[in-house]
C-alpha positions as a Markdown table, in Angstrom:
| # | Residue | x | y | z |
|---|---|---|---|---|
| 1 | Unk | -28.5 | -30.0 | 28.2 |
| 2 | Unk | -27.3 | -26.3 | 28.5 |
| 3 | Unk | -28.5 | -23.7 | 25.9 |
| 4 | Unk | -24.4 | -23.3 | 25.6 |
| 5 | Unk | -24.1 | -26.6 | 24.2 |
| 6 | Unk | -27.0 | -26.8 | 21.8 |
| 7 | Unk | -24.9 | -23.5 | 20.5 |
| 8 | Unk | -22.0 | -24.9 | 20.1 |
| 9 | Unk | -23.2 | -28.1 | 18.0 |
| 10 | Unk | -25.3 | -25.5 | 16.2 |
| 11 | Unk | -21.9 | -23.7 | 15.2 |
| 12 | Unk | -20.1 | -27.0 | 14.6 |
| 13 | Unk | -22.6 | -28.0 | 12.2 |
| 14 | Unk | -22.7 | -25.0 | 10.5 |
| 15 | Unk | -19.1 | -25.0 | 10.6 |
| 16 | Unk | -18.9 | -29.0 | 9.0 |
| 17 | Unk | -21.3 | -27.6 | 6.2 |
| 18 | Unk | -19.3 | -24.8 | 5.3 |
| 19 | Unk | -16.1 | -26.7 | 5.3 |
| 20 | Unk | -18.1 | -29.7 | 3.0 |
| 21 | Unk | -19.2 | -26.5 | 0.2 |
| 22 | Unk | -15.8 | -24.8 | 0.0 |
| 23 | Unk | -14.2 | -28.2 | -0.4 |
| 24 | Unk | -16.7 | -29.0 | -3.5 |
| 25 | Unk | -16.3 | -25.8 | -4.6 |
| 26 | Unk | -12.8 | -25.6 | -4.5 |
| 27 | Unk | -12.4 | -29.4 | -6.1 |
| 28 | Unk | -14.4 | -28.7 | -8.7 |
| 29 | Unk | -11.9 | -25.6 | -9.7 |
| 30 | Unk | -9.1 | -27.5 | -9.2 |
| 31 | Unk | -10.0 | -30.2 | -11.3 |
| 32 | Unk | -10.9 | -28.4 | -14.4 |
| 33 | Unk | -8.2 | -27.8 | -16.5 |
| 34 | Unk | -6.6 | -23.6 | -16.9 |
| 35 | Unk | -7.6 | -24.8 | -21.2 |
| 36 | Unk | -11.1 | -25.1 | -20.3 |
| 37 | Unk | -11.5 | -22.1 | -17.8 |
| 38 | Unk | -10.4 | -20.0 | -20.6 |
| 39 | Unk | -12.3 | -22.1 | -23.5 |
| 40 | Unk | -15.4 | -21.8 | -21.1 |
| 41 | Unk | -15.3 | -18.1 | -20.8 |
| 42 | Unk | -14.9 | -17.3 | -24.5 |
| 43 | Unk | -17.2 | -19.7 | -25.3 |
| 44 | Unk | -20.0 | -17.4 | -23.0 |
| 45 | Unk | -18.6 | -14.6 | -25.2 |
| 46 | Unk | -18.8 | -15.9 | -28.4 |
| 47 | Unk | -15.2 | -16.0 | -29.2 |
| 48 | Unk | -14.1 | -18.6 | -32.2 |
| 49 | Unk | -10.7 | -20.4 | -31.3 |
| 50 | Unk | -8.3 | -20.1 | -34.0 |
| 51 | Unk | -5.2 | -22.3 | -32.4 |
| 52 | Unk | -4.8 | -23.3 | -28.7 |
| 53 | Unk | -1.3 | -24.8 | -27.1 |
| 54 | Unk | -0.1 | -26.5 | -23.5 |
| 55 | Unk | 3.6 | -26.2 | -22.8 |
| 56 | Unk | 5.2 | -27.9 | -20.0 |
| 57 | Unk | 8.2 | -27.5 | -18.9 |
| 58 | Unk | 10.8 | -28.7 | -16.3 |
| 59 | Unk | 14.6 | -28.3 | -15.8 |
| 60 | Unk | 17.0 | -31.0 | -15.8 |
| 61 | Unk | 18.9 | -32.2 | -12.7 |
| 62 | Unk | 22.7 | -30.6 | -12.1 |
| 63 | Unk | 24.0 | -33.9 | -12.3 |
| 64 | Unk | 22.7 | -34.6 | -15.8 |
| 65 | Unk | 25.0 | -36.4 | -17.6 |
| 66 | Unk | 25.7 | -37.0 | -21.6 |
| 67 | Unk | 25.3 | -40.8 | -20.5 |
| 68 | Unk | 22.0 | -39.6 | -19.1 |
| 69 | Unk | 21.2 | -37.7 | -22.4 |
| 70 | Unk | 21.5 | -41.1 | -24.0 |
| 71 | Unk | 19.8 | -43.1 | -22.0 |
| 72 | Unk | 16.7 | -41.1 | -22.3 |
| 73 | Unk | 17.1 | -40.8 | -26.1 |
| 74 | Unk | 16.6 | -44.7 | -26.3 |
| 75 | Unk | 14.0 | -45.2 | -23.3 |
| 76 | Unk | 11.8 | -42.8 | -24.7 |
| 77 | Unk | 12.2 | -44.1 | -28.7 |
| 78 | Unk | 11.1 | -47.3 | -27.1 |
| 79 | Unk | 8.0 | -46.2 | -25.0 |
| 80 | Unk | 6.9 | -43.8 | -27.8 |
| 81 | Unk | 7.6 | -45.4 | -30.7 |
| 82 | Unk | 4.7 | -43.9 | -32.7 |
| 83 | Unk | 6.7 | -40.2 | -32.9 |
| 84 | Unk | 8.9 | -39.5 | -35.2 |
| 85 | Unk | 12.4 | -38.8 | -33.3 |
| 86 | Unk | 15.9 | -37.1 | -34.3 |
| 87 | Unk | 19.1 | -36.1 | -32.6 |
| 88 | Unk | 20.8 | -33.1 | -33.1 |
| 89 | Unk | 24.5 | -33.4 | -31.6 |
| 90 | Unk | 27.2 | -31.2 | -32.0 |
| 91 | Unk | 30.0 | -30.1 | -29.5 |
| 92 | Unk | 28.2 | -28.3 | -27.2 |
| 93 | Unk | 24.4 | -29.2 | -27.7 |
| 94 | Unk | 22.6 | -32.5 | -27.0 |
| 95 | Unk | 18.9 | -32.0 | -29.0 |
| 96 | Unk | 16.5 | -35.0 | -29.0 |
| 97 | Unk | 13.2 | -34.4 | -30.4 |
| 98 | Unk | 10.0 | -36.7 | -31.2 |
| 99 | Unk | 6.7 | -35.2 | -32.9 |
| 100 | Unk | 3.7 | -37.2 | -33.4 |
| 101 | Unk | 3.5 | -38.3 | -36.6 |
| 102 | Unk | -0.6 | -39.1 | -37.3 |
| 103 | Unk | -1.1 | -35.6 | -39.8 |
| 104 | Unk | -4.9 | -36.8 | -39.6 |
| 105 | Unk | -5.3 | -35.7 | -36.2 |
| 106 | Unk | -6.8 | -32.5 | -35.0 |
| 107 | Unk | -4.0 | -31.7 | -32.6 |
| 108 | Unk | 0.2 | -32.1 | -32.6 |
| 109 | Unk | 2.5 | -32.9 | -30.4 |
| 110 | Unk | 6.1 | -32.3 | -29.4 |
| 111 | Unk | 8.7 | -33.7 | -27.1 |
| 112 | Unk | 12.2 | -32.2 | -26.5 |
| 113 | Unk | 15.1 | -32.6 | -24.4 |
| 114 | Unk | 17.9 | -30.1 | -25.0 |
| 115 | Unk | 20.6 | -30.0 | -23.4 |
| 116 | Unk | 24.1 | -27.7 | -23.3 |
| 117 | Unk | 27.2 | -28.4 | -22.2 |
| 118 | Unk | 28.6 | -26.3 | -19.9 |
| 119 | Unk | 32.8 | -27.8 | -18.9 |
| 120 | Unk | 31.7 | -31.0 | -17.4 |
| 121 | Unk | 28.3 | -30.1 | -16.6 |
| 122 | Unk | 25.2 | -30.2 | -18.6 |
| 123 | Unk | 22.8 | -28.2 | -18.5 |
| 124 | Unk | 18.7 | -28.0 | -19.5 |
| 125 | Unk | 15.4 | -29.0 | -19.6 |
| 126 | Unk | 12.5 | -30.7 | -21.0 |
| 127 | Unk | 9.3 | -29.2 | -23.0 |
| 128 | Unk | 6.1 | -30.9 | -24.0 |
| 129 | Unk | 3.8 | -28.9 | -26.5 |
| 130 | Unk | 0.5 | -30.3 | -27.8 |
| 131 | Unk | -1.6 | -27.8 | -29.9 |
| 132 | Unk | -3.9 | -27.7 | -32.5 |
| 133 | Unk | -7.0 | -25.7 | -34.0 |
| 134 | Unk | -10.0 | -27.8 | -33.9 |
| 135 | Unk | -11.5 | -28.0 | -29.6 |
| 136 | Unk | -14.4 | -30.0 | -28.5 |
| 137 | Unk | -15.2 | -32.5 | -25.9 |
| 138 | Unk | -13.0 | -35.4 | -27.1 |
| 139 | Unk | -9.6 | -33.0 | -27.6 |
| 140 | Unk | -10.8 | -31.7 | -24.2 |
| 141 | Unk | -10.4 | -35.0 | -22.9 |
| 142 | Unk | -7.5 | -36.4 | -24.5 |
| 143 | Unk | -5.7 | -32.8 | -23.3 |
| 144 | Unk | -6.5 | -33.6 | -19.7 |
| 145 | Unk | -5.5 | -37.5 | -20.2 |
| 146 | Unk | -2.2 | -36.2 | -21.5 |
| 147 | Unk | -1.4 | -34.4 | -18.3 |
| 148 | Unk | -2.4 | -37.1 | -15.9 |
| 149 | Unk | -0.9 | -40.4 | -17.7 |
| 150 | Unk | 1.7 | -39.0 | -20.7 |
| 151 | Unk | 3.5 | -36.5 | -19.0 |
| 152 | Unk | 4.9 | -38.5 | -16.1 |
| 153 | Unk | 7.1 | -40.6 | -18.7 |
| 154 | Unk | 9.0 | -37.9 | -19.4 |
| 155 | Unk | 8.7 | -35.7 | -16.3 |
| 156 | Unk | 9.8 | -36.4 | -12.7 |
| 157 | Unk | 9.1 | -33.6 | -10.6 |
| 158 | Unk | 6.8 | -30.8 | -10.8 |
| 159 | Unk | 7.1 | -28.9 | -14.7 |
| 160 | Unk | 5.8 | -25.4 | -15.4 |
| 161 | Unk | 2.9 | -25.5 | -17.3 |
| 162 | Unk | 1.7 | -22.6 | -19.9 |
| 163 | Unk | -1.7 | -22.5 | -21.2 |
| 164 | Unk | -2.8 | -20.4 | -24.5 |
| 165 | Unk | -5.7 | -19.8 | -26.6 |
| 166 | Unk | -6.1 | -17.6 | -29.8 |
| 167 | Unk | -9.1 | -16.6 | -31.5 |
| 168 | Unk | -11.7 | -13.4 | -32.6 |
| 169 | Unk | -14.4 | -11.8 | -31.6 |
| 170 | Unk | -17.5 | -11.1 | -34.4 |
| 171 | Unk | -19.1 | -8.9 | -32.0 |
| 172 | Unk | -17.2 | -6.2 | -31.7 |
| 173 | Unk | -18.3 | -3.3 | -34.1 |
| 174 | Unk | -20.4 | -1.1 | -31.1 |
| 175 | Unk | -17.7 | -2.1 | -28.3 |
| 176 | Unk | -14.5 | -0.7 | -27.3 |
| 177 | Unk | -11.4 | -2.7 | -26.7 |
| 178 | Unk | -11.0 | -1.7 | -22.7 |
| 179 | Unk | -14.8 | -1.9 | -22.3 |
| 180 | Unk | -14.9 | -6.1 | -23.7 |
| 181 | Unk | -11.7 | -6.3 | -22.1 |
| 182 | Unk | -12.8 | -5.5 | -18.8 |
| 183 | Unk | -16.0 | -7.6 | -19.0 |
| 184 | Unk | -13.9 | -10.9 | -19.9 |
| 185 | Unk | -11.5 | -10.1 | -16.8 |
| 186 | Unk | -14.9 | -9.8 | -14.4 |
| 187 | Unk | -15.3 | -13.2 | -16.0 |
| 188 | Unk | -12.6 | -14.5 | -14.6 |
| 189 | Unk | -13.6 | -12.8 | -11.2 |
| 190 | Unk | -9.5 | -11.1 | -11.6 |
| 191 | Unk | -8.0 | -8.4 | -10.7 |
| 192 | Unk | -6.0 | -6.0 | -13.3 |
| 193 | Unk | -2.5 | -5.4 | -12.4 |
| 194 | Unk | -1.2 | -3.6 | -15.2 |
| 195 | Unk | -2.4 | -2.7 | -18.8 |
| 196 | Unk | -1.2 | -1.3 | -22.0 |
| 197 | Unk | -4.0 | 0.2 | -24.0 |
| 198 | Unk | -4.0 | 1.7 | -27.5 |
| 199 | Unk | -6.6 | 3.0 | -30.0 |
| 200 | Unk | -6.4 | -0.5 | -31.7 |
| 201 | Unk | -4.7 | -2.8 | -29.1 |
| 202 | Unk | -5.2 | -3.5 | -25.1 |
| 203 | Unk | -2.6 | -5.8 | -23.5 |
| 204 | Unk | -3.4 | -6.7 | -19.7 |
| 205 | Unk | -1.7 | -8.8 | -16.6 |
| 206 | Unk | -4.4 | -10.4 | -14.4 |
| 207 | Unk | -4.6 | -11.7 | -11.4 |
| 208 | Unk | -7.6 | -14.5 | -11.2 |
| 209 | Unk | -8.6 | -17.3 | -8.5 |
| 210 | Unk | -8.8 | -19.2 | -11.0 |
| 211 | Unk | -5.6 | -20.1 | -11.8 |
| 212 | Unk | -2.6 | -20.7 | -9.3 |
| 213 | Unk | 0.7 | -20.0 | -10.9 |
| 214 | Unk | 1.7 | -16.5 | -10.0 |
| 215 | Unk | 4.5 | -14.5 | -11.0 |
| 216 | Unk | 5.6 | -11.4 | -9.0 |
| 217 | Unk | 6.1 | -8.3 | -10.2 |
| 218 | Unk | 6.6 | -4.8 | -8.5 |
| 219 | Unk | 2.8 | -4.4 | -9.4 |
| 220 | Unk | 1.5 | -6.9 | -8.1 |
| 221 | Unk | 1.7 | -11.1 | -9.0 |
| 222 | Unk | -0.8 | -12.2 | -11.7 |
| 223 | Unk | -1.1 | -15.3 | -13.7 |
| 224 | Unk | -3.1 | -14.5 | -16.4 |
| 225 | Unk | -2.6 | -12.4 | -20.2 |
| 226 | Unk | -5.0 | -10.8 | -22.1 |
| 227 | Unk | -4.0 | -9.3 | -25.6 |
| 228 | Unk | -7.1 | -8.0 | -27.8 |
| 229 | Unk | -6.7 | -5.9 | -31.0 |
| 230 | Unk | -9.3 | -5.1 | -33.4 |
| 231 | Unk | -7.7 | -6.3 | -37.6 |
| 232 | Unk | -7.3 | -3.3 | -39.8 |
| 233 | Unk | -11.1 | -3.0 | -40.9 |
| 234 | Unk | -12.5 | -3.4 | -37.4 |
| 235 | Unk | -15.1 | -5.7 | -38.3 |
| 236 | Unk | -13.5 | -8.2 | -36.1 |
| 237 | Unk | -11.4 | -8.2 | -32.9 |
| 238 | Unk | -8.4 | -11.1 | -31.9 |
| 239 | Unk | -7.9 | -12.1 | -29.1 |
| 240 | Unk | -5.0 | -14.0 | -26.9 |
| 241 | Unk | -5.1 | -15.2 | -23.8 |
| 242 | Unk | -2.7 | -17.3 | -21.6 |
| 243 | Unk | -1.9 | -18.3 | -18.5 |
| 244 | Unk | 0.6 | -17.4 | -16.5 |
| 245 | Unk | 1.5 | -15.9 | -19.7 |
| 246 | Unk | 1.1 | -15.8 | -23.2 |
| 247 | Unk | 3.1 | -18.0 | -25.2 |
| 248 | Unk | 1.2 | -17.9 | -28.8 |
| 249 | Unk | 2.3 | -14.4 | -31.1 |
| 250 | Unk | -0.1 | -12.0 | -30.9 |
């Protein structure tokens, strides 16, 4: 055979190897939840999580009826029958609402569907929230379960979803804000689109490959938030961090 074909077998090959590590590469990001990319990386910087939330969210179809509205009040009451439910009605809202009602657990949940009427029309959307204070390996796992087997009962198309952690740094005292700032976004291998920085509070929009919900902005599109700001001592520093954006008060 030709030394031109053993080259291009050679380059196939290489070609079909490459392909085989990108793929397992790119899987194994993919399948880790946004929660644990964050929890990972403050974990590596010694960060203590204080509260951490998921939101999803999705908007309801134009055709959305206040038949509709009813029909999912009483499907959902049925398939989760271990929340604790209530309807708010009045002329022009429709509000149905179920928390979970187990106070032993280390995390909460929340279910609404509110709706507003608009003439004929209706108009809205739905929004899931778990949260809670306490993470390890079980929460991590119920988290994920959530979004893969939970979520669908209430959600048929593709919601927005909104990751958050808050916490503080113990590690702060010989460290500037912008200088641990700028390590943690290395961390995340992102790029800083815009930034706010004060003597005692630095607010960034990131763009990371780790994450894949973007939203534009004349700067640039990022999909990560990063708010530290060192408590009125400075023995300590908090921190928030969210992606695409923050959604716990910082």
């Amino acid at each position: 055979m030709s030394k031109r074909f053993y080259l291009q077998m050679t380059v196939c090959t290489l070609f079909f190897i490459f392909i085989l590590i990108f793929s397992g590469k790119a899987n194994s990001v993919t399948n880790d939840s946004d929660l644990n990319k964050m929890m990972d990386i403050i974990s590596k910087h010694n960060g203590n999580i204080e509260e951490w939330s998921v939101l999803a969210r999705e908007e309801l179809e134009l055709d959305f009826s206040y038949a509709d509205f009813e029909k999912v009040a009483d499907q959902w009451q049925k398939e989760i029958p271990d929340f604790t439910w209530e309807k708010q009605i009045s002329q022009d809202r429709l509000i149905l609402t179920g928390k979970s009602s187990d106070q032993s657990l280390p995390y909460a949940e929340k279910i609404q569907l509110t709706t507003e009427l608009n003439g004929k029309n209706i108009q809205g959307f739905i929004l899931y929230e778990i949260k809670g204070s306490e993470w390890n390996e079980k929460v991590s796992h119920l988290v994920d379960e959530r979004q893969e087997y939970f979520l669908p009962k209430f959600f048929h198309k593709s919601p927005s979803f909104f990751s958050c952690i808050k916490g503080e740094f113990n590690d702060m005292i010989d460290k500037s804000l912008l200088e641990k700032s700028m390590t943690i976004i290395h961390d995340f291998n992102g790029k800083m689109i815009e930034n706010l920085v004060e003597n005692n509070f630095v607010s960034l929009t990131v763009n990371s490959p780790l994450f894949t919900k973007e939203i534009p902005t004349e700067a640039g599109s990022f999909d990560l938030q990063i708010s530290l700001r060192k408590t009125a001592n400075e023995d300590k520093t908090t921190f928030v961090i969210g992606t695409p954006i923050l959604t716990i008060e910082y």
